[in-house]
Structure formats: structure tokens, C-alpha cells
C-alpha positions in Angstrom: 119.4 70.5 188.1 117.5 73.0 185.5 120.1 71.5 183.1 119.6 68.5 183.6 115.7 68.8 182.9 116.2 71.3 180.0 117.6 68.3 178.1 114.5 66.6 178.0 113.4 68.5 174.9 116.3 67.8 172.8 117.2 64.1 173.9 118.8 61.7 171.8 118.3 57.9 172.7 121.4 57.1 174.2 124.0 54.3 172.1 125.0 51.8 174.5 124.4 48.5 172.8 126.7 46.4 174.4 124.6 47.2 178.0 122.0 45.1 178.7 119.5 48.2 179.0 120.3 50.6 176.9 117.9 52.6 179.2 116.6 52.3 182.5 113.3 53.8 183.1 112.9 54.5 187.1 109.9 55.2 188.7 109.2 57.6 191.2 106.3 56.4 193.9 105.5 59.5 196.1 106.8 60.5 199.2 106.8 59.7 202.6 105.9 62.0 205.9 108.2 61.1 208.7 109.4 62.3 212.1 112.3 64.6 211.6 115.2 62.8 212.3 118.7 63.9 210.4 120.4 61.1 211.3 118.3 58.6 210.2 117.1 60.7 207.1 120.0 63.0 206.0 118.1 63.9 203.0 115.6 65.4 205.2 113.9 69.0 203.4 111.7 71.3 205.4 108.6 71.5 207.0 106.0 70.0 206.6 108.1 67.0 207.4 108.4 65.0 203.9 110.6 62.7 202.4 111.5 61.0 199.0 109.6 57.7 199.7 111.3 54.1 200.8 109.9 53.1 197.7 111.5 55.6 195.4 114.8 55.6 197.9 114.4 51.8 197.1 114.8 51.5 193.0 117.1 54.6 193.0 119.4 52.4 194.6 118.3 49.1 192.7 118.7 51.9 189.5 122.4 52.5 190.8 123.2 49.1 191.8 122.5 47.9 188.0 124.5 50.7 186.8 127.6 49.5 188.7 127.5 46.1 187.5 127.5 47.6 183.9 124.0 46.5 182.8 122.4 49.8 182.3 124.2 52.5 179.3 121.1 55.5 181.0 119.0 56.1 183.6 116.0 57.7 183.3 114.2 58.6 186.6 110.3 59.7 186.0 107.9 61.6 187.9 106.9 64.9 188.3 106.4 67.6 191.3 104.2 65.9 192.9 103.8 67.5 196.2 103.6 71.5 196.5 106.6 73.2 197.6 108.9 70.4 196.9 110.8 69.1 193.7 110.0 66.5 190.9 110.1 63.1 192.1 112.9 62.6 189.1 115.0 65.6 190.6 114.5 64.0 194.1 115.6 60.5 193.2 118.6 62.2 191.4 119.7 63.3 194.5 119.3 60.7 196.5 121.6 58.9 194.2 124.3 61.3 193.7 124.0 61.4 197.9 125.4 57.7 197.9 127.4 57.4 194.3 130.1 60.0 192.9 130.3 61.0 190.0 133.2 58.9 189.3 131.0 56.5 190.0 127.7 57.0 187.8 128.9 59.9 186.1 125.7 62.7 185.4 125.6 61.8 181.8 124.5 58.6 182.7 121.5 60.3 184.2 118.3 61.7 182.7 115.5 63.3 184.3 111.5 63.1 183.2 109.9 65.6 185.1 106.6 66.6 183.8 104.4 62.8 184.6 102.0 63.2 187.8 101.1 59.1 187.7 101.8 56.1 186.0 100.2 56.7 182.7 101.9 59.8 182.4 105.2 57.8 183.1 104.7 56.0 180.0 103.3 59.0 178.1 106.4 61.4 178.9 108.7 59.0 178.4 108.1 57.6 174.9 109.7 60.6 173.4 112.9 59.9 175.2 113.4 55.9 174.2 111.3 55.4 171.2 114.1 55.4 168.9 115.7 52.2 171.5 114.6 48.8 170.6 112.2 47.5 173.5 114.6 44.5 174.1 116.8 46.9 175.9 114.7 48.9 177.7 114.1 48.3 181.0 111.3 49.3 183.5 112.3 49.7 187.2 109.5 50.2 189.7 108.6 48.5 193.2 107.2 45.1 192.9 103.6 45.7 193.9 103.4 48.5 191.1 105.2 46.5 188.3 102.2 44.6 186.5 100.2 47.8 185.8 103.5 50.1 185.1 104.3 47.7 182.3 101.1 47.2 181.3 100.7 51.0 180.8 103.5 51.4 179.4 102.9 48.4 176.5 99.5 50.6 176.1 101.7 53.1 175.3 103.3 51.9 172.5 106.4 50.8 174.8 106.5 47.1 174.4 108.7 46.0 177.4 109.5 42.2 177.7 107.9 40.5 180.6 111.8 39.9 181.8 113.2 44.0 181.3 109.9 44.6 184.2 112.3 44.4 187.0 111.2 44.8 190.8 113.5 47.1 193.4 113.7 44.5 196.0 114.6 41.2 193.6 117.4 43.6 192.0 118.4 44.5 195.9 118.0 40.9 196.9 114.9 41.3 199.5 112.9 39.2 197.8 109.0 39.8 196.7 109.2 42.5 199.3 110.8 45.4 201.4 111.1 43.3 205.0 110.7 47.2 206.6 107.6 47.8 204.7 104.8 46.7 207.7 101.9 44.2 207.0 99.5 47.1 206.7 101.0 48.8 204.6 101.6 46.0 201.9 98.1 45.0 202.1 96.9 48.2 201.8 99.6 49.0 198.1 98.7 45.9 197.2 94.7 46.3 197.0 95.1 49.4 195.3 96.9 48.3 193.2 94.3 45.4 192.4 92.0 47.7 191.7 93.5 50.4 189.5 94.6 46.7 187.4 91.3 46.0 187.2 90.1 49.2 186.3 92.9 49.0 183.3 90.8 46.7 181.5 88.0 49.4 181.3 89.9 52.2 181.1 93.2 51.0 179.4 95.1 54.0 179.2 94.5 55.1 182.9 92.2 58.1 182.5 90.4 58.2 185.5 92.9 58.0 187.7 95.2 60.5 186.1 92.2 62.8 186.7 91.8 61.8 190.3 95.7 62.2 191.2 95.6 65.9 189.0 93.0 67.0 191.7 94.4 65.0 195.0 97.9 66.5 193.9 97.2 69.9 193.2 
């Protein structure tokens, strides 16, 4: 694990130009508190009772899936600890993968954590250094589908200009359409209207200030 994140410092952009992406950027959205229940949750941690989110379980898999049909030369997962006590979203998502895949199968130099990023800005922000030597046409952005127009959008502010097409959604990649069928009613409305407004708030505040400083103090 510490290797793996040490190697952000000194990474070179991967060479895979017969992929479709030479890099995958995967991002992490938070985690979930659930009931403790093993069976259902083998990744389970420690008290208090939280999880890698559905959402983040969701395009680690989608991340993994493209990998196996030979699309994607690196993954990069990104996000940061964002929850006291527990490891970086990246880490997490790294291990909810190699839970699922061998290493025969997605081997861990396929694999490339960013582990510093609190929120979506900083996504973009931390990972520039690790893909701006990649031409944008094979980059590509992985995130759920109610978080993909601002991602990419922050991200092009960053200098990462993604193609409308490499913006790839979790559930079209997993084949559940717009959305996760498990992910309730509530729930969707209430993702979707925040992320409404933090959209909006991008054309005020373009490269996500405020609420980088709002998540530095709800996260600490």
C-alpha cells in the first residue's frame, strides 16, 4: 500500500497507445454508514460502522470491467482520507478491486493511487501531474453519472481537456443505465440537487473554491 502511494512523486505517464485510455482517472465519492453485516459487506472495517460507498464500489468495478476488455493501459483511482481513522478513498477502492480481481487479472502495475485530493477540484488538481504528459484523447474520466458534468468540467478548468465521450458514467459502463436501480428515490434526488447547485456555483467560482473550503472543515 505505502508503495504504491510513494510512486506518486516520481510517476511517469504510462505508454499504452494501442488502449483506448491510456489512463483511467477513477473517482472516489465518500463512504457509506451501514449496519454491520459481513456477509453482505465483506469489506467491512471497524467501528463506527463505515464503508467504501456504493458509489465508489460502483466505478471500481466499472474501472475493472474496462480493464478486462483491454480498453484501459492504467488506472488511476483519486481521493484522499477522507474520513478520520480510515484510509484514502484511492487506497480503499484499490482494495475493493484487488477483493474481486487477481492479480493475474489486473496486475498492480496497472494500478495507480492519488491520495492526497479531499473533493473534486482537488481530483483534477492532484492528478494533472500524473497524466499531463498523455494526450487528452486517451484519458478517461470515470465517476458516477450524477457527478460527471461538474467532474469534467473541473477537470477541463484544470487544464485537463477530456472529450465529452472519455466522461464515462459507472452505471452506462456496468449496463444499469442513467442510474444504480439500488440507489432509492431519495437519495437520487437528493445527489442530484447538490449537484445542481455546486454546477451552478462553477460558473461563479470556476475552479471550486468554496467548496473545497467547506469539505476541508466538514472533513476534518
Amino acid at each position: 500500500h505505502e508503495q504504491l502511494s510513494q510512486e506518486n512523486s516520481s510517476f511517469k505517464a504510462p505508454t499504452h497507445p494501442n488502449k483506448e485510455y491510456e489512463a483511467l482517472v477513477v473517482l472516489g465519492k465518500n463512504w457509506d454508514k451501514r449496519a454491520k453485516n459481513p456477509e453482505k459487506d465483506p469489506l467491512y472495517r471497524s467501528e463506527p460502522e463505515f464503508l467504501l460507498s456504493r458509489d465508489s464500489m460502483l466505478s471500481t468495478t466499472a474501472a475493472a470491467e474496462l480493464y478486462r476488455q483491454g480498453r484501459v493501459g492504467k488506472i488511476i483511482f483519486s481521493t484522499g482520507q477522507t474520513l478520520e481513522g480510515f484510509p484514502s478513498e484511492a487506497e480503499a477502492m484499490r482494495d475493493h478491486l484487488r477483493h474481486f480481481y487477481s492479480n493475474d487479472e489486473i496486475p498492480n502495475e496497472a494500478i495507480q493511487l492519488e491520495d492526497t485530493s479531499i473533493d473534486t477540484a482537488g481530483n483534477a488538481e492532484q492528478t494533472l501531474p500524473l497524466i499531463k504528459n498523455i494526450d487528452p484523447k486517451k484519458i478517461g474520466l470515470l465517476t458516477v453519472g450524477y457527478h460527471k458534468k461538474r467532474a469534467k468540467r473541473l477537470f477541463r478548468k484544470f487544464g485537463i481537456k477530456i472529450p465529452n465521450n472519455n466522461a464515462l458514467s459507472s452505471e452506462k459502463v456496468l449496463g444499469m443505465g442513467r442510474s444504480d436501480p439500488e440507489r432509492s428515490i431519495l437519495k437520487t434526488i437528493k445527489e442530484r440537487t447538490i449537484e445542481a447547485t455546486l454546477n451552478t456555483l462553477l460558473y461563479f467560482d470556476p475552479y471550486g473554491k468554496l467548496p473545497r473550503k467547506l469539505t476541508s472543515v466538514t472533513r476534518k
